[in-house]
N, C-alpha and C positions, 0 to 999 in steps of 0.2 A: 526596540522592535523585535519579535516575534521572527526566528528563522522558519520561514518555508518550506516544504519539502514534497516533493512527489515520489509516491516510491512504488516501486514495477512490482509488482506479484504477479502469480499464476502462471498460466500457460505464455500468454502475449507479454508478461513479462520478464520473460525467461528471453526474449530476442533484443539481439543485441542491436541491430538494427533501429528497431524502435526506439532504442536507449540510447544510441548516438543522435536520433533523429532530434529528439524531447532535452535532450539537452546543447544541442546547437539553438535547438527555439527558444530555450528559458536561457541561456547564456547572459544576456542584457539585463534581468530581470530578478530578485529577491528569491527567487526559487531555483531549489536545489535537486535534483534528478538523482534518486539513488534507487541502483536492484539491490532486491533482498539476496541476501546471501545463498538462498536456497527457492528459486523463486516459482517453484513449482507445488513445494510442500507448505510455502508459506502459509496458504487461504484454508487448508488442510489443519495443519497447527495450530492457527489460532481459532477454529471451530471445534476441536478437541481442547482446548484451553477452556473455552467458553464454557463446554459442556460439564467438562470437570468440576468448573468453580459452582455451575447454577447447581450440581446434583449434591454438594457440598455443602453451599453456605445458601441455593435459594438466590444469591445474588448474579447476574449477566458481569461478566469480563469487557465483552463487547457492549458499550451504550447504544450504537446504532450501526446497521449495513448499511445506510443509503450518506450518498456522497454530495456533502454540501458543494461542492463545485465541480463541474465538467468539465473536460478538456474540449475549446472550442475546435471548431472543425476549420 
């Protein structure tokens, strides 16, 4: 099986709060809660990643923005 993982970027991932929360919730569960180490520059980073590689090779770094699953409410 496949390890799971949720992992906090951005602003709202930058709180640790929310990352004690999401991991008391997935605690029972195959999912794994981790901050980025830098979790503010992260979505910054890999959008300069991306840009670099398309201006280069023509090819996207990132296949998709949009998030095959939500966090339910």
């Amino acid at each position: 099986m496949m390890k799971k993982y949720l992992v906090l970027s951005g602003g709202l991932g930058a709180s640790v709060y929310l990352y004690k929360q999401l991991v008391k919730k997935y605690a029972s569960t195959e999912i794994s809660v981790v901050m980025s180490e830098e979790p503010i520059l992260a979505e910054v980073k890999g959008l300069v990643i991306d840009r670099k590689q398309r201006l280069h090779t023509g090819a996207a770094a990132l296949i998709s923005r949009l998030y095959e699953h939500q966090i339910p409410h």
